[in-house]
C-alpha positions as CSV (number, residue, x, y, z in Angstrom):
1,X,-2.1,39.3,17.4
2,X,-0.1,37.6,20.0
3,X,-2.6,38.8,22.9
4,X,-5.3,36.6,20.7
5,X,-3.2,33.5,20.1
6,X,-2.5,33.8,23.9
7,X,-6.3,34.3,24.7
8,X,-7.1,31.3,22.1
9,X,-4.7,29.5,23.4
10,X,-6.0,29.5,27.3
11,X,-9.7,29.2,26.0
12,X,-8.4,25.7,24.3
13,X,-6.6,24.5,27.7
14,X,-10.1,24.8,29.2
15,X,-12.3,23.3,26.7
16,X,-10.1,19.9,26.8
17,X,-9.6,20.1,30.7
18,X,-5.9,19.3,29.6
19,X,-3.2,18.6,32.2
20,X,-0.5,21.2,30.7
21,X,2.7,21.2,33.0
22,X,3.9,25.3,32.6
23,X,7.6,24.3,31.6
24,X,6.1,23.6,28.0
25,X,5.2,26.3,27.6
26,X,9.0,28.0,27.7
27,X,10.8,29.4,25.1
28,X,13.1,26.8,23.9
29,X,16.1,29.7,24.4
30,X,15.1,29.4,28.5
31,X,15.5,25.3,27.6
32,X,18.9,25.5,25.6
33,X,20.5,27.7,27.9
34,X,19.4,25.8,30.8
35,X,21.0,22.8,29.0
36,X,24.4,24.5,28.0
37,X,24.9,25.7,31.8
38,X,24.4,22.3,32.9
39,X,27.6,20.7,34.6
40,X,27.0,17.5,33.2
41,X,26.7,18.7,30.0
42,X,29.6,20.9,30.5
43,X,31.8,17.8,31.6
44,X,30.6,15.9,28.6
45,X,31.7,18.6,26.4
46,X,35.4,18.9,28.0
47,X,35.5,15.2,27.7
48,X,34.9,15.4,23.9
49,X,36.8,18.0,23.0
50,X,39.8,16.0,25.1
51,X,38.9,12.9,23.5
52,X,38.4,14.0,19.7
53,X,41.5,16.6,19.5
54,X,38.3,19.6,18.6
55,X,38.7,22.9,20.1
56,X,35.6,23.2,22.9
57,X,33.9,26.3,20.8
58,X,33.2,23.4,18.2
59,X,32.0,21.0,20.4
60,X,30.0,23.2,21.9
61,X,28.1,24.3,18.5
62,X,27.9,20.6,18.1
63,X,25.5,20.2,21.4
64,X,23.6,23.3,19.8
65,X,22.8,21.4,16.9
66,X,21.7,18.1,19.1
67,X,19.7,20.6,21.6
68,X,18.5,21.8,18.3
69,X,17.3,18.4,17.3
70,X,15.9,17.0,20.3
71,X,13.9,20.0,22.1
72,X,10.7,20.8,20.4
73,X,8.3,24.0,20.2
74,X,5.7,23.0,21.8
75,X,2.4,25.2,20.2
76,X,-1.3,24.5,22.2
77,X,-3.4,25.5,19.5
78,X,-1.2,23.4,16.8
79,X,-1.5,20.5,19.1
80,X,-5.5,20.8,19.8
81,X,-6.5,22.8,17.3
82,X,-4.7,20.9,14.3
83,X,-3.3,17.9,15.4
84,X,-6.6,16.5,17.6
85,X,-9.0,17.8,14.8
86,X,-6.6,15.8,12.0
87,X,-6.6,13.1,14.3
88,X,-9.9,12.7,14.7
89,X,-11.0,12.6,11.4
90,X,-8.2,10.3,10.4
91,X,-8.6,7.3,13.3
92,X,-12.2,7.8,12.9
93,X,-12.2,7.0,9.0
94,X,-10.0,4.0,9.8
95,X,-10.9,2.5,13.0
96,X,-13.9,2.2,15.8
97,X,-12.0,2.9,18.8
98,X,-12.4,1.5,22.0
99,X,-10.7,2.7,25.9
100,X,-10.8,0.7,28.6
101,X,-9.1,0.7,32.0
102,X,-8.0,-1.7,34.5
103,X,-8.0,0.6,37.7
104,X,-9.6,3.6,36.9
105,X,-10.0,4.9,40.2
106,X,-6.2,4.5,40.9
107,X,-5.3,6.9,37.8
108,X,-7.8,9.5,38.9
109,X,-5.8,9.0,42.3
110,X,-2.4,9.8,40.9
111,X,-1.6,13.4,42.9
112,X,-1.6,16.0,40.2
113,X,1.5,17.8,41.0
114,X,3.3,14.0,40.4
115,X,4.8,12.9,36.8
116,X,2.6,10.6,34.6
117,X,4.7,8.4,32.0
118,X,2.7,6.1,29.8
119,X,4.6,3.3,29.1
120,X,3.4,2.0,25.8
121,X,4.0,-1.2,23.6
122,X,4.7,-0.1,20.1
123,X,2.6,-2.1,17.2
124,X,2.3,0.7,14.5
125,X,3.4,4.3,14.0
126,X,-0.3,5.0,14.4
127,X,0.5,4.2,18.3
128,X,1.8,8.6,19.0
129,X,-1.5,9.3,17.4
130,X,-4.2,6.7,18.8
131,X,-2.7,7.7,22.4
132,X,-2.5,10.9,22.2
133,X,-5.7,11.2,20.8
134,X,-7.9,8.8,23.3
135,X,-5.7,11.4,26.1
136,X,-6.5,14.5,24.6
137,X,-9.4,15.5,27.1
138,X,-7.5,15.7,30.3
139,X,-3.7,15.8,29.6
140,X,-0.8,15.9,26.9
141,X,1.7,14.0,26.1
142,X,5.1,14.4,25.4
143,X,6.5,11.6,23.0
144,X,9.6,10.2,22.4
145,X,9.5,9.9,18.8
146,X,12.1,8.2,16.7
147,X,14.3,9.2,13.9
148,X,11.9,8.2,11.0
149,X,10.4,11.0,11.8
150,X,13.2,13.6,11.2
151,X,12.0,14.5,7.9
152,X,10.4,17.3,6.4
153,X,7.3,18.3,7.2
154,X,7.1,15.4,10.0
155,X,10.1,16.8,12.0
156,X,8.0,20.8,12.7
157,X,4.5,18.8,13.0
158,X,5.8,16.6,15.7
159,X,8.0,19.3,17.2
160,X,5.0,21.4,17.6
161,X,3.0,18.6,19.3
162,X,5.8,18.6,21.9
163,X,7.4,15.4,20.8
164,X,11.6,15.1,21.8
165,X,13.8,13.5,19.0
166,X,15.6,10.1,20.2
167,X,18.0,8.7,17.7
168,X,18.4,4.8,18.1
169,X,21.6,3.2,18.3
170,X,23.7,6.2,18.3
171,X,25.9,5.6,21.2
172,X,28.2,8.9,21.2
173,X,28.5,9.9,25.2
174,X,28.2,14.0,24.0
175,X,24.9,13.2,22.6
176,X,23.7,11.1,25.2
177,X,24.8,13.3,27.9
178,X,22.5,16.2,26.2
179,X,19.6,13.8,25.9
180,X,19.8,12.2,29.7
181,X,19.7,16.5,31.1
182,X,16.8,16.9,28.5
183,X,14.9,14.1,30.1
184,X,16.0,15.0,33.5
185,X,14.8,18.7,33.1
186,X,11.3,17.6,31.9
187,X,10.9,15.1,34.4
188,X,11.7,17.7,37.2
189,X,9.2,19.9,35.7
190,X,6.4,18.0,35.5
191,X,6.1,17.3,31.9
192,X,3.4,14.0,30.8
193,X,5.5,11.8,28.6
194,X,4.9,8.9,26.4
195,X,7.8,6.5,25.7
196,X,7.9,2.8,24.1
197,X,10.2,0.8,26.0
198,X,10.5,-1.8,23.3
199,X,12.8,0.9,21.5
200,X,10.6,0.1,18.3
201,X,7.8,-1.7,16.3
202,X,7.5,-4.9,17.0
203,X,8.0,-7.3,13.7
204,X,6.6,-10.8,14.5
205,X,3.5,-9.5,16.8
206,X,4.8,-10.1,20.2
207,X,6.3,-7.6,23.0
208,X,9.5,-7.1,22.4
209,X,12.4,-7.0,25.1
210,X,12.5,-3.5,27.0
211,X,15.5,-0.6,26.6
212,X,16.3,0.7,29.4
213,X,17.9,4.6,28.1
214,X,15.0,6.7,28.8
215,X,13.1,4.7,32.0
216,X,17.1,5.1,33.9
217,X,17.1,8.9,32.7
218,X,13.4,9.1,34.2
219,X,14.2,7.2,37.4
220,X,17.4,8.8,38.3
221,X,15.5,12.1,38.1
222,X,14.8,10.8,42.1
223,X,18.1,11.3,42.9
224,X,18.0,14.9,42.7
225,X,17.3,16.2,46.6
226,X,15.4,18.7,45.3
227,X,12.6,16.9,43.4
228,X,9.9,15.9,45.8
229,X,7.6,14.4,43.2
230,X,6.3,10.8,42.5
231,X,6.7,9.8,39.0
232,X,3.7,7.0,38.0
233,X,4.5,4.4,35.5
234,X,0.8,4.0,33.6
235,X,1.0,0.8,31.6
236,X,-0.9,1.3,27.9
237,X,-1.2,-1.2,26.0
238,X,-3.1,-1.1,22.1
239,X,-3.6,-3.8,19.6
240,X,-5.5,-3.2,16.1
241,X,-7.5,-5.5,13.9
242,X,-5.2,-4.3,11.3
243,X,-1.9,-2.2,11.6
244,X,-1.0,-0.6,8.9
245,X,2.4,-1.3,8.3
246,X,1.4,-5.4,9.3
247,X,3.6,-6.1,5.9
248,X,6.4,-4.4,5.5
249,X,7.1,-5.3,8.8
250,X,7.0,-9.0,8.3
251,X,8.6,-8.8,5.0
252,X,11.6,-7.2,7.2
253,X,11.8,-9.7,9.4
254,X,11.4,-12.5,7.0
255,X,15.0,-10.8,5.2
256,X,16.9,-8.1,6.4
257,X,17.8,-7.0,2.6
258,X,14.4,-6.9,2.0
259,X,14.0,-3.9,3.9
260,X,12.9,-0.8,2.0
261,X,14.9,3.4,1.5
262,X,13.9,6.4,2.5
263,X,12.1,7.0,-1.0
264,X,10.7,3.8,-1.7
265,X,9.1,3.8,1.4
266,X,7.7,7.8,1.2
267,X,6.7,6.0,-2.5
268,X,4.2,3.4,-0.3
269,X,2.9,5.8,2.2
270,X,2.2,8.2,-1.0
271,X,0.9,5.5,-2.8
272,X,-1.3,4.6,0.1
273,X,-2.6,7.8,0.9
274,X,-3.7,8.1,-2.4
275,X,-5.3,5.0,-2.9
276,X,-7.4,5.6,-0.5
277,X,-8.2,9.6,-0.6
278,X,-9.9,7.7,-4.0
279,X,-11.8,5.8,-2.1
280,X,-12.7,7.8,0.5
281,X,-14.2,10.5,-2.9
282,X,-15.8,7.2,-4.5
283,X,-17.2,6.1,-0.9
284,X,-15.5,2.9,-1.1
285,X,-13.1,3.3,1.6
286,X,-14.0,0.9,4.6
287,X,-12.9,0.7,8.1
288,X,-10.4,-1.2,9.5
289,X,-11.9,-2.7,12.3
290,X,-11.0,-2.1,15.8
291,X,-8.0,0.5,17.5
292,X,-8.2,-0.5,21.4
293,X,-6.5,1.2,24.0
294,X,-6.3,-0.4,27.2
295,X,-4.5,1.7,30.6
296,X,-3.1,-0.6,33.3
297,X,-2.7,0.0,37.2
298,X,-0.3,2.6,37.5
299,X,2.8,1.8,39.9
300,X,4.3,4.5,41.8
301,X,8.4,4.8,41.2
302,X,8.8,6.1,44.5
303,X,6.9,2.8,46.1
304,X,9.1,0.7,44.0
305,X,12.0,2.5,45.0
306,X,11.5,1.4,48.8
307,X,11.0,-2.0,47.9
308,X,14.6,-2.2,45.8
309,X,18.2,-2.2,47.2
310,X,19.0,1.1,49.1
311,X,20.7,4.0,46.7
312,X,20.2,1.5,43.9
313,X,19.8,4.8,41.9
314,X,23.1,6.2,42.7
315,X,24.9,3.2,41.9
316,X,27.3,3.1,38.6
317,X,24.8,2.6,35.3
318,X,26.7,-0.7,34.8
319,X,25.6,-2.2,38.7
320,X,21.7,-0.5,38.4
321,X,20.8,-1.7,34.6
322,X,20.2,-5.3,36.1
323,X,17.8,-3.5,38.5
324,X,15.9,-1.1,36.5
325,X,15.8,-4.4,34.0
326,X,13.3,-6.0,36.6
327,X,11.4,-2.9,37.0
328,X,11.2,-2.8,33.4
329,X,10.3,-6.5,32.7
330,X,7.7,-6.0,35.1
331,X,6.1,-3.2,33.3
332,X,6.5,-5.2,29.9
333,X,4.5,-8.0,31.9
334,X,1.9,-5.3,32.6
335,X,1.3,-4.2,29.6
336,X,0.9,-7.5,28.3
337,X,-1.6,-8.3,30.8
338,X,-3.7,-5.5,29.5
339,X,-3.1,-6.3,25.7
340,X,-7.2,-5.5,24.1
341,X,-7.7,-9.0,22.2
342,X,-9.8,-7.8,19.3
343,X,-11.8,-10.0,17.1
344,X,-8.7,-10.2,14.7
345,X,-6.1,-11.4,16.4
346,X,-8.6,-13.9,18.3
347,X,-10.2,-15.6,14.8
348,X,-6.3,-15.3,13.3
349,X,-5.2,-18.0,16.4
350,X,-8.4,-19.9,16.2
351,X,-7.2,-20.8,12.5
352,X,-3.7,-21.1,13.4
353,X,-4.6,-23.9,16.2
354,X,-5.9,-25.6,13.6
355,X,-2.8,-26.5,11.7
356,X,-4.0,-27.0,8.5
357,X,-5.4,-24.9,5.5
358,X,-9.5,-25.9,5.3
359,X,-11.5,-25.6,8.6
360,X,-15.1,-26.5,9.2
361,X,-16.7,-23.2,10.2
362,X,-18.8,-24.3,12.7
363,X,-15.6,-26.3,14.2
364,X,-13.8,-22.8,14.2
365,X,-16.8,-20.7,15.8
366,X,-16.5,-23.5,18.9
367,X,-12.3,-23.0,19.3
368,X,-13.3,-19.2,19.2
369,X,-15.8,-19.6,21.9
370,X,-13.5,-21.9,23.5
371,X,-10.5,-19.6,23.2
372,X,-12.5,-16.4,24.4
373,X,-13.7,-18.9,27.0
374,X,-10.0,-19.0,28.1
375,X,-9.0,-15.4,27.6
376,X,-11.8,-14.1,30.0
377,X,-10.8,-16.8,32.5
378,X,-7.1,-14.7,33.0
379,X,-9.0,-11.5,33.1
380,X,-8.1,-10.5,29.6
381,X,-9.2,-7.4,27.9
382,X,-11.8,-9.0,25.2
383,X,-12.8,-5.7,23.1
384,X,-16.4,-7.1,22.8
385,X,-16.1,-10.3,25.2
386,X,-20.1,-10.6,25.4
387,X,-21.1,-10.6,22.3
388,X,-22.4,-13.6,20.3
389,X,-19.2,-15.5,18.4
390,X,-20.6,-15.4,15.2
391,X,-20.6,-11.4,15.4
392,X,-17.2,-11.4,16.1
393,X,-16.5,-14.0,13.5
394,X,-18.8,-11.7,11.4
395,X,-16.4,-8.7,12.2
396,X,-13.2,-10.6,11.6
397,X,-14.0,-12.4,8.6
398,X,-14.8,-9.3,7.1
399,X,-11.4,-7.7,7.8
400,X,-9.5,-11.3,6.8
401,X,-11.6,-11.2,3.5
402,X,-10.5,-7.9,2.8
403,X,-6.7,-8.6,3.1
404,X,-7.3,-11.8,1.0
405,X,-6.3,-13.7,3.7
406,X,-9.1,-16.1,3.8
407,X,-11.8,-17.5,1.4
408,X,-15.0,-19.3,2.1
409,X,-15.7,-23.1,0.4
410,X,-19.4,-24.2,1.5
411,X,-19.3,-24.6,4.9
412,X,-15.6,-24.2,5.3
413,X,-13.1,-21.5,5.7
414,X,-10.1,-21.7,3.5
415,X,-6.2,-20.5,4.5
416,X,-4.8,-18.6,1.0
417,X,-1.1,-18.7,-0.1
418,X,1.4,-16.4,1.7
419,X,-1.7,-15.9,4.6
420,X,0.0,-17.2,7.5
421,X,2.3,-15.1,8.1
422,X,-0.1,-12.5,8.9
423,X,-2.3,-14.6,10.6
424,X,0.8,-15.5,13.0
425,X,1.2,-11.5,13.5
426,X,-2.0,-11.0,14.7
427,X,-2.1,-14.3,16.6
428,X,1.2,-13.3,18.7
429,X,-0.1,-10.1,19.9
430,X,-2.2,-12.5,22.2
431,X,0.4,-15.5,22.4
432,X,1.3,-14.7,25.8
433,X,-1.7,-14.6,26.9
434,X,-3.5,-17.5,25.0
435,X,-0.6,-20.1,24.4
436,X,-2.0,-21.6,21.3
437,X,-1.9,-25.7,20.8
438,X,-1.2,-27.5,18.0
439,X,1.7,-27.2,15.0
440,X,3.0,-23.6,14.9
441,X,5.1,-22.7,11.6
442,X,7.5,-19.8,12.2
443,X,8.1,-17.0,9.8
444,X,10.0,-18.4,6.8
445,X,10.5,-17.4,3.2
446,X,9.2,-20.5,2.2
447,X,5.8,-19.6,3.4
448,X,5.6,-17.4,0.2
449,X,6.2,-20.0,-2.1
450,X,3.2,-22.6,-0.8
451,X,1.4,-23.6,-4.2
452,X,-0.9,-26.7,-2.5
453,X,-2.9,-24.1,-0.9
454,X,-6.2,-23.0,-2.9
455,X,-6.2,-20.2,-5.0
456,X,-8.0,-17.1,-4.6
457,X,-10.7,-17.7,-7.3
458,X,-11.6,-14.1,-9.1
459,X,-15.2,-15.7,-9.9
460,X,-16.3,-16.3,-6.3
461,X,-18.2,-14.2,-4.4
462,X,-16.4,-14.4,-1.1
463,X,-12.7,-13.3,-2.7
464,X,-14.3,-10.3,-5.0
């Protein structure tokens, strides 16, 4: 049996044409021991026992249990196999997807025996599987997946896809230490990774600030005389004409308290699944409009590395942060400069320039134009950008009628209660690119208690 898992295995390699770096394929045993014979970790583990009083045999078990946690068991054919094949059907049933690439010719240049890291900006937990799935002919990634996903069966799935567990603002040196040599040994070995240097989903819409933890464990990989490599920095960046968690995310940021458990929210993701496994049966269920994926120029670390202060990798971590900052602000403007403007986002800041709650539709089908007009004038990535404006209208109305968001009245287009919100989301994924003019509200509670606005009326066509 293991000769024809082995054989299936290689036969799947081949059919995607899949850049697989050897070191994932190890045993995790090679990978732990490599990790408890490390001298770093082997300081950090002194230093803990020293610091907490605990005999070095426990500390020791206790890096077990975080090499444990972090390193995955990478399987091929539960990656392609499973994973694509669930993938596939899944983001097809929900979205059209759409790939586009700033410098193609420059990715297809990046030396193959080099490390790839796809920098990503994080909108939805649909991000790992959009990615990896638009990447899955011609290389796999490696994610750096968060703690929401330490829970069963998530945890063995995306351990067997070859995901590494990060937990967020856990700031014990012994753990840290572990994950840094982790990094360090993928890196050296030539292992594709995926991280989100915004550290996690954005709430309001717009990029968020970069972390630095896992782009300095990356970079200072250079240091080591041994590794000859380059490692490329590939900006991604993805934006959706609905995310699904576009909610529960604002209701978070709106108040803190608001935020839901562990089981309330496995209630809403059960809740939604099942909702619409019944429409999917009763051939209701409808897409969600657009998933686009756009890559940016890659930038070589070694290139950047000339142009910065000399050693500025060696220094203390406290003296290279405000460095690799720069480096990392950079990439966030990258990415940003790639962002896919989808017809969403575009029609949701049309009817925010407005400023007010009825709009002449022919008035907002010119400050679309006009805005696209704009977009295409900085280069931006318009999913779309030659198509007539009243099919993209077409294809966002749809989506903001669905959501209840919007209603028609005659020739007008009308704002619902508790709508802006949302609309802001979607608008601020392109803010930075588009500034938008006229009175901006910002998130506030109050926004759900608006009763001059029209309500949605069960009787009309348009809001059934």
């Amino acid at each position: 049996m293991r000769g024809w898992f082995r054989r299936r295995a290689l036969r799947t390699v081949h059919q995607f044409r899949t850049r697989l770096a050897r070191y994932q394929l190890q045993q995790r045993g090679h990978v732990r021991a490599a990790l408890l014979q490390d001298p770093v970790v082997t300081a950090a583990i002194a230093a803990h026992a020293r610091t907490t009083g605990l005999p070095e045999d426990r500390v020791r078990l206790q890096v077990d249990a975080y090499i444990a946690e972090i390193v995955p068991h990478f399987n091929v054919l539960s990656y392609y196999q499973i994973g694509y094949n669930l993938a596939k059907l899944l983001i097809n049933l929900l979205y059209k997807v759409s790939v586009d690439y700033q410098d193609e010719a420059a990715l297809e240049r990046i030396p193959k025996q080099d490390v790839v890291v796809y920098l990503i900006n994080h909108r939805s937990n649909a991000d790992y599987v959009v990615v990896a799935y638009v990447l899955a002919y011609g290389v796999h990634v490696s994610y750096a997946v968060g703690e929401w996903a330490r829970a069963w069966p998530l945890e063995y799935v995306f351990k067997s896809f070859g995901a590494y567990f990060v937990r967020r603002r856990f700031r014990e040196p012994l753990y840290h230490a572990v994950l840094e040599r982790y990094v360090r040994l993928i890196t050296r070995n030539g292992v594709t990774q995926g991280i989100f240097p915004e550290g996690g989903l954005t709430r309001d819409g717009r990029l968020r600030s970069p972390k630095l933890g896992l782009l300095d464990y990356i970079l200072t990989t250079l240091n080591d005389p041994t590794f000859t490599r380059d490692i490329w920095l590939v900006p991604v960046a993805i934006n959706y004409d609905r995310v699904l968690e576009d909610r529960s995310l604002i209701r978070e940021l709106v108040d803190q308290g608001r935020r839901p458990g562990r089981i309330a929210q496995l209630a809403t993701v059960t809740g939604y699944i099942t909702r619409n496994l019944a429409r999917l049966v009763t051939g209701r269920l409808k897409r969600y409009g657009r998933a686009a994926v756009n890559f940016g120029t890659p930038r070589s670390a070694r290139a950047w590395l000339a142009t910065a202060p000399p050693g500025v990798l060696a220094w203390p971590k406290e003296r290279r942060l405000p460095e690799l900052e720069r480096l990392a602000q950079e990439a966030m403007t990258r990415i940003g400069a790639v962002i896919p403007v989808t017809p969403v986002p575009l029609a949701a800041a049309a009817l925010l320039s407005f400023g007010q709650t009825m709009i002449p539709r022919p008035a907002l089908l010119e400050r679309m134009d006009q805005l696209r007009d704009r977009l295409l004038e900085v280069n931006a990535k318009v999913v779309r950008g030659g198509a007539r404006i009243e099919d993209v209208w077409d294809r966002a109305w749809r989506m903001l009628r669905l959501r209840r968001l919007v209603v028609s009245d005659g020739d007008s287009v009308v704002v619902l209660p508790r709508a802006r919100p949302l609309l802001e989301y979607y608008a601020n994924s392109i803010a930075h690119l588009l500034p938008i003019r006229g009175p901006r509200v910002p998130f506030h509670k109050t926004h759900e208690l608006e009763t001059e606005l029209p309500q949605l009326r069960k009787t009309s066509r348009d809001g059934a």
